[in-house]
N, C-alpha and C positions, 0 to 999 in steps of 0.2 A: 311432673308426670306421676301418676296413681302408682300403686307396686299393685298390681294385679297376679291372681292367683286362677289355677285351672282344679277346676274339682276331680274326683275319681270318675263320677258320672258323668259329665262330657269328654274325659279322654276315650270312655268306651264309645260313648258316643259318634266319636270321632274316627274311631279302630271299625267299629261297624259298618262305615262308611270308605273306608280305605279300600280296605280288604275283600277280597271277592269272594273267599269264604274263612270262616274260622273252624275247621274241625278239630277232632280228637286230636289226631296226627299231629296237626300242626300245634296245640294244645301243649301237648306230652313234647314239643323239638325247644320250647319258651322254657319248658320247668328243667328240661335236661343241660340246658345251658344256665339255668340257674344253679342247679344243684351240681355240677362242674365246678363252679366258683367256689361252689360250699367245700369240695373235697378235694380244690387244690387250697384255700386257705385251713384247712386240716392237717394237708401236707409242712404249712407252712412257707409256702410260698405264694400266696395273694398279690405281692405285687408285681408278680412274673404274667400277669396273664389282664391284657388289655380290656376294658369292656367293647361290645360291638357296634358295628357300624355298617359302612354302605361299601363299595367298591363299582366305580361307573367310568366305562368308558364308551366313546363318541361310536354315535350311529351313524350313514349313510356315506358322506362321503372319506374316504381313509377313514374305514371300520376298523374301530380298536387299536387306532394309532395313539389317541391317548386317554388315559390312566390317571382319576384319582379316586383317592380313600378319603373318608368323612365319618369323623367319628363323633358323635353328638354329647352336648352337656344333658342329665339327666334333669327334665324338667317333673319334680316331685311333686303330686297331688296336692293340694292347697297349701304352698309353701310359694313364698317368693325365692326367686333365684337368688342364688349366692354365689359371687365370680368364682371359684375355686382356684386355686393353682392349676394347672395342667399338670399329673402324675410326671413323674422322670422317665418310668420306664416307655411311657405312648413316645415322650420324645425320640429315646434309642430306636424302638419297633421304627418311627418314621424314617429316622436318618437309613435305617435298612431299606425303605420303599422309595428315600428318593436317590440312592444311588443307584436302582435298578429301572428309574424312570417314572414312577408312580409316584404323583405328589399328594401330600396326605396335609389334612388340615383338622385342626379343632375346630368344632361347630358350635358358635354360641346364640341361645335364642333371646329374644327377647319377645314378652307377653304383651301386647296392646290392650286385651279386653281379658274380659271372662270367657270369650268366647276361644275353643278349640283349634278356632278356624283363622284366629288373629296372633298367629307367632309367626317373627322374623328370626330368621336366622343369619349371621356375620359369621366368619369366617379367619381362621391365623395359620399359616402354614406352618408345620413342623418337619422337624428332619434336617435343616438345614443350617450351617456354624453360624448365622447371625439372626438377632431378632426381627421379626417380622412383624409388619401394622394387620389391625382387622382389617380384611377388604369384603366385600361384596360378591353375592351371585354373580355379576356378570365377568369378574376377572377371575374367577374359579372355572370358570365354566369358559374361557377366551377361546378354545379349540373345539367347543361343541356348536352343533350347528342349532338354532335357536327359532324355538315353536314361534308362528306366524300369530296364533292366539295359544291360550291357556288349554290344555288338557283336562277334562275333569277326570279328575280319579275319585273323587269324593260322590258315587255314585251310585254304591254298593246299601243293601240292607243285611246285614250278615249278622250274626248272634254274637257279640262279642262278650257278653256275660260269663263265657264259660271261659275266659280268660282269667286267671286267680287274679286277684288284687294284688299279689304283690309283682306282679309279671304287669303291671297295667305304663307305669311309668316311663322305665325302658322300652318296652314298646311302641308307647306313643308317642314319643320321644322322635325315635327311629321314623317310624311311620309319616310323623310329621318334616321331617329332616327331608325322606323322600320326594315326598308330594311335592313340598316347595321348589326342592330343582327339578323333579322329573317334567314338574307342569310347565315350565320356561326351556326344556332341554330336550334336543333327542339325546337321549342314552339307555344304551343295555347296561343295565344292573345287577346287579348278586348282592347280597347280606353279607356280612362277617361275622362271625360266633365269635370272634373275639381273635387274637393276636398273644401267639404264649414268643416269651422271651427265656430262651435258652442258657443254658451255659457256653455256647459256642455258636450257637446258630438261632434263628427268629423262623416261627411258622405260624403263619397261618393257619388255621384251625376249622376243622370241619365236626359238629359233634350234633349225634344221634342216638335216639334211645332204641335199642334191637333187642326181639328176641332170637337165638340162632337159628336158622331153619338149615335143612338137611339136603343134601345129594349126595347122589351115589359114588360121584367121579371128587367130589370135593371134600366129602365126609362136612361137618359143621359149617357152616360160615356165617359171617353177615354182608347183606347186601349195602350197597352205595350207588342211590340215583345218580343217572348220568351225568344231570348238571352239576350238581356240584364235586363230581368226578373230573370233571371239564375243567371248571375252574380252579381244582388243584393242580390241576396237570399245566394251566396257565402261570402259576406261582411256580411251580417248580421248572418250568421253561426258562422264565427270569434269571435263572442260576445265584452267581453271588452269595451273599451271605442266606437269603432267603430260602427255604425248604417252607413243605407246609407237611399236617399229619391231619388223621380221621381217627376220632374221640367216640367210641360209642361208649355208652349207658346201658351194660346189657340187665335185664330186667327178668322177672319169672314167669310173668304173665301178663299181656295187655291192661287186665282189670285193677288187678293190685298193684303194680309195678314196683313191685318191692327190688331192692339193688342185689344183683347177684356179686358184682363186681366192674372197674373202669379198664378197661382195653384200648390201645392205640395202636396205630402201625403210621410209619411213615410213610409219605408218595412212594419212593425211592422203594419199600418193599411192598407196596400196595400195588403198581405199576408192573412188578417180577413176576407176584404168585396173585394177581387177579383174573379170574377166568375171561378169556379172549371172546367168550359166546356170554351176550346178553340174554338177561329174561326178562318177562314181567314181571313187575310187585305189586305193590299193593296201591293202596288210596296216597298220593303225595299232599305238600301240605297244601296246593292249590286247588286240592279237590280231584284232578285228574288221575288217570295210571300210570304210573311209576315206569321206567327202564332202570332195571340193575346192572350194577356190575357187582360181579359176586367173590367177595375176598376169605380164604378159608378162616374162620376161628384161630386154627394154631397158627396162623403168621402174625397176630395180635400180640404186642406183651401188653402185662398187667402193668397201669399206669398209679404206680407208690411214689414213695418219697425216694427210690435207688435210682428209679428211670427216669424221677424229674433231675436227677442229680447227672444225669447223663446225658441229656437233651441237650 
């Protein structure tokens, strides 16, 4: 069989078609998780902190009774695949989600054609004390209930140019990881920005570029859309070893986005000192308006080398 390779020009290709729209917003949410990676391998700890992935659990009948995470191999612009090891640390992060019930798997593709639209994806579960064979969408997916025909997602004409080239890979990586089960599966989905491994505890990671806007009753804060306010509160229900935290990127100005400095808070004090009264925000990355919840600035610590030493 060929060793076939995907260009940078059909992965966009591909993304523009996924995606139902690609704005700034969501633009500036790809670079702030890139540049996250940049300044926890600065800190010195790169391999504390997972790359991203999916989190899906079953729609209709027993909603959200189950739970897995899928974290995908990077399919790189005209490069053929190369098996990698699986990281040690993804393995630890799993063994954390599958004693909380969430089964978590590597996702491997393989390429067919040139074509975008021709990658399969296999499957190896992690987290758990013995080795595991690749299996298949359908014993991944054994608890979800299973589309009559194929969903097209691939429907969209969106601009995905203004996606940087170097954000184009993981991306469509992800995107492609998506499509292929969402289109065989009922499930509600969320992203993962990634998986930080602690010195004591594993979270889940929520991360956002913010500038701080102002109220009266609150003095500074940054806001945090519902859903993914939700699905922290989801993780931190789980209890056990897992906790999750919110990562913003706070920045000087929308246009320049120059780095003021990294801020975190955990659920745990995000959930205490968040305001109990939602508002609107702004443009989300789906194009739509926003619901905040609104978390003050000073409940934030600065995220160094002291407070990754303490996580």
């Amino acid at each position: 069989m060929p060793e076939n390779t995907i260009s940078v020009g059909e992965m966009k290709r591909y993304l523009s078609r996924s995606m139902p729209s690609v704005n700034r917003n969501k633009v500036n949410g790809v670079l702030a998780e890139i540049e996250f990676r940049r300044h926890i391998e600065t800190l010195g700890f790169s391999n504390r902190v997972s790359a991203g992935g999916w989190i899906a659990r079953n729609k209709r009948s027993n909603f959200s009774h189950h739970v897995v995470a899928l974290f995908p191999e990077t399919i790189e612009a005209d490069q053929v695949i190369v098996r990698n090891d699986i990281p040690l640390g993804l393995h630890t992060i799993c063994a954390t989600f599958h004693q909380i019930g969430i089964k978590s798997f590597f996702s491997y593709p393989t390429i067919r054609s040139e074509s975008s639209e021709d990658v399969d994806w296999k499957f190896q579960q992690l987290g758990i004390p013995s080795s595991t064979q690749v299996i298949g969408l359908d014993e991944v997916f054994a608890n979800f209930e299973e589309r009559t025909r194929n969903y097209n997602y691939l429907r969209y004409h969106s601009d995905s140019d203004i996606v940087p080239d170097e954000a184009i890979p993981e991306e469509f990586s992800k995107e492609n990881l998506r499509v292929f089960f969402a289109s065989s599966y009922f499930a509600e989905i969320s992203d993962i920005d990634g998986i930080l491994w602690g010195e004591e505890k594993t979270y889940p990671i929520e991360i956002k570029e913010k500038t701080p806007a102002e109220d009266t009753d609150l003095g500074e804060y940054f806001g945090l859309d519902v859903g993914p306010f939700t699905k922290l509160a989801f993780y931190a229900a789980k209890k056990g070893n897992l906790h999750s935290i919110f990562i913003v990127r706070e920045i000087d100005h929308e246009d320049t986005r120059n780095l003021v400095n990294w801020y975190y808070i955990t659920y745990d004090r995000l959930a205490q000192y968040a305001s109990w009264v939602q508002r609107g925000g702004g443009t989300s990355m789906g194009g739509g308006r926003s619901t905040v919840i609104r978390i003050p600035k000073r409940e934030f610590s600065v995220l160094n080398e002291a407070a990754m030493n303490q996580l």
